[in-house]
N, C-alpha and C positions, 0 to 999 in steps of 0.2 A: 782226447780223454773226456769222459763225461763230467757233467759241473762247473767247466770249467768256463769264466763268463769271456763271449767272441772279442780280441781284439778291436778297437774303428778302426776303419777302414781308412778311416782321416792320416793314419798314423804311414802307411806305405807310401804320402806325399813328403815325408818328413825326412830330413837330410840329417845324420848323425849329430853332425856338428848344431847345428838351430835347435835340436834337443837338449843337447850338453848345454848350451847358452843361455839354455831358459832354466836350468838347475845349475849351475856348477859344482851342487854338492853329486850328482847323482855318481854312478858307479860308471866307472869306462874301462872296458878289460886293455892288458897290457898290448903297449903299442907294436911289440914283438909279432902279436898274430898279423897274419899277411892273407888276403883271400886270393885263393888261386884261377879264380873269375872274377874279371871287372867290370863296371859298368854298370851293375845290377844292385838292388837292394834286397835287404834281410829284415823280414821280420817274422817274427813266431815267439812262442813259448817254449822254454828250455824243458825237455827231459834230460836230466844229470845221469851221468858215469864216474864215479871213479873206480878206473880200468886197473890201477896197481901195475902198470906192466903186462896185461894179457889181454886177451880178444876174447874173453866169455864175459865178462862184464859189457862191452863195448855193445857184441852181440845181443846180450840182453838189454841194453838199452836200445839199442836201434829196434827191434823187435817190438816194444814199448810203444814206437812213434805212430804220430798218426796223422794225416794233412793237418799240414800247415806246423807241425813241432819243428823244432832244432836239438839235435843233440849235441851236448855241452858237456864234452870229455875231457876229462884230468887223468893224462894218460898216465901220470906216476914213472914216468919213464923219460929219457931222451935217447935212448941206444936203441929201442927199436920202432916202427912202426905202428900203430896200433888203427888203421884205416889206408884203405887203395879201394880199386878200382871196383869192385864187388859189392863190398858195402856201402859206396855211393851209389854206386846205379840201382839197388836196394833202397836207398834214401829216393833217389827219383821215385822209382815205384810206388813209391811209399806219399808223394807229392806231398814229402817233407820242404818246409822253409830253408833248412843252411844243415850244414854243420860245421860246430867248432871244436878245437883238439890242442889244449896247452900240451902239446908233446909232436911228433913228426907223425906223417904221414907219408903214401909213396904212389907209385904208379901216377905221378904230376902230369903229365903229359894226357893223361886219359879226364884225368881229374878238371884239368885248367878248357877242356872242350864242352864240360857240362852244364849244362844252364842254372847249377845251384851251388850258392854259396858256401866257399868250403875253406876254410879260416885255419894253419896249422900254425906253428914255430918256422916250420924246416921239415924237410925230407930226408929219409933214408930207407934204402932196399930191403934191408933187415927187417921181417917180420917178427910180431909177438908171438908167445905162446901162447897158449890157452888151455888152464887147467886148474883159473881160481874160480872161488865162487862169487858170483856177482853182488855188485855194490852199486845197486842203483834209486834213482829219484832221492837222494839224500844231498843236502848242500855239502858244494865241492869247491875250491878254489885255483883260482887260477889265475898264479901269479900271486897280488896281496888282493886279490876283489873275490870276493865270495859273491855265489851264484848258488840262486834257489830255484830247485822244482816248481816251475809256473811261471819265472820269473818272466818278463818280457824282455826277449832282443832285438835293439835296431841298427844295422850296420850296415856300412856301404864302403867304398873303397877306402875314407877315411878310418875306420874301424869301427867297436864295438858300444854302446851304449846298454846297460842293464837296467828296466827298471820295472819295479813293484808297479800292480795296479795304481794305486793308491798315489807313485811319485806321478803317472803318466797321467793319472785325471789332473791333478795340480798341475802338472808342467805343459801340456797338449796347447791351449789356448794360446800361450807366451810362444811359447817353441812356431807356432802357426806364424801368429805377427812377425818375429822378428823373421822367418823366412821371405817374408809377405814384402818385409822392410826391405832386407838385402838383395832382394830382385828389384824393386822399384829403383833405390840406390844403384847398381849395377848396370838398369837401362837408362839411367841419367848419365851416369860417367860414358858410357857408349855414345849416349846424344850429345858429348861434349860438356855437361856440366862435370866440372873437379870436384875428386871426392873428400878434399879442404873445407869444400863450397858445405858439405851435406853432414861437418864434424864440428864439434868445437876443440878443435885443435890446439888453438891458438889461447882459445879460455882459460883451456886445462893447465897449458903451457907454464903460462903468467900467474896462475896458481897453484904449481908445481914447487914455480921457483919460489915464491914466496911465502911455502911452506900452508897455503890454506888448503882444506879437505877439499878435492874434488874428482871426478871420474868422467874419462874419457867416452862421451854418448853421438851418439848421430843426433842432426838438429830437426832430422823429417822422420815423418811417422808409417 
């Protein structure tokens, strides 16, 4: 969509989790969503759905997308479907980023062979109808986290992270180092150094018990 200013690129080296650790206020959708492709990451900018229970909303959002979006559906439902097989390979087409669906989805097996992110509850065979009028690019929720038009998504097999412009320039830098951190950490414990060796564990420990403020940090950079 036009106006709308490009994601960095920095952001598709960035693992769910090292984002979340560098805000812990920001927004992480419910842990319930499961992606039916692993191994891969997610990121784009959400176009909103809420579907009420049918596939003309859903359709008009997908419709909406454009390279590199996610559709981000509050399907209003858990008794039927409201996405398979059709309207993903239309998301390929479409060389959309993911899609997500607080509600079920079906045709998994066609789903789970696709190279794009596709995030549901759970499945079931039962299709929606289609016969409301659409409700789209309007903040929707899902679960207790609301989710805004534009918002940015980054997820990976861990799950979902939400965030504003505005959280990701602040958070980007931190979220980098402490990734930066956790590898270097990770190829020490591999070459034999304990990861005791790289904490103050032991600090925290002793003034834990002694009731003095303190928080458990790595001692390398």
């Amino acid at each position: 969509m036009t106006g709308r200013r490009p994601i960095p690129s920095r952001v598709w080296q960035l693992d769910a989790a090292s984002l979340s650790d560098a805000n812990k206020a920001l927004r992480v959708l419910p842990r319930e969503l499961r992606s039916y492709t692993h191994g891969i990451r997610m990121v784009g900018r959400a176009v909103t759905v809420a579907a009420s229970g049918d596939l003309v909303p859903v359709l008009a959002g997908l419709e909406q997308c454009e390279a590199g979006d996610i559709l981000v559906i509050d399907a209003g439902t858990t008794d039927h479907a409201v996405l398979g097989e059709l309207f993903a390979t239309e998301a390929m087409r479409r060389e959309m980023a993911g899609i997500v669906i607080y509600g079920l989805c079906r045709d998994t097996a066609t789903l789970a062979q696709l190279p794009l992110p596709i995030y549901a509850l759970g499945s079931i065979p039962r299709a929606a109808g289609a016969t409301l009028h659409p409700m789209t690019q309007r903040p929707v929720r899902l679960g207790d986290v609301e989710v805004l038009p534009d918002d940015i998504l980054v997820g990976d097999d861990d799950g979902i992270v939400v965030v504003s412009d505005t959280e990701l320039d602040a958070a980007l830098e931190t979220a980098e180092a402490i990734q930066r951190r956790e590898g270097t950490i990770r190829s020490a414990i591999q070459g034999g150094t304990s990861l005791f060796e790289q904490l103050n564990f032991t600090e925290h420990l002793e003034n834990l018990q002694s009731g003095r403020p303190s928080s458990l940090t790595f001692t390398v950079e």
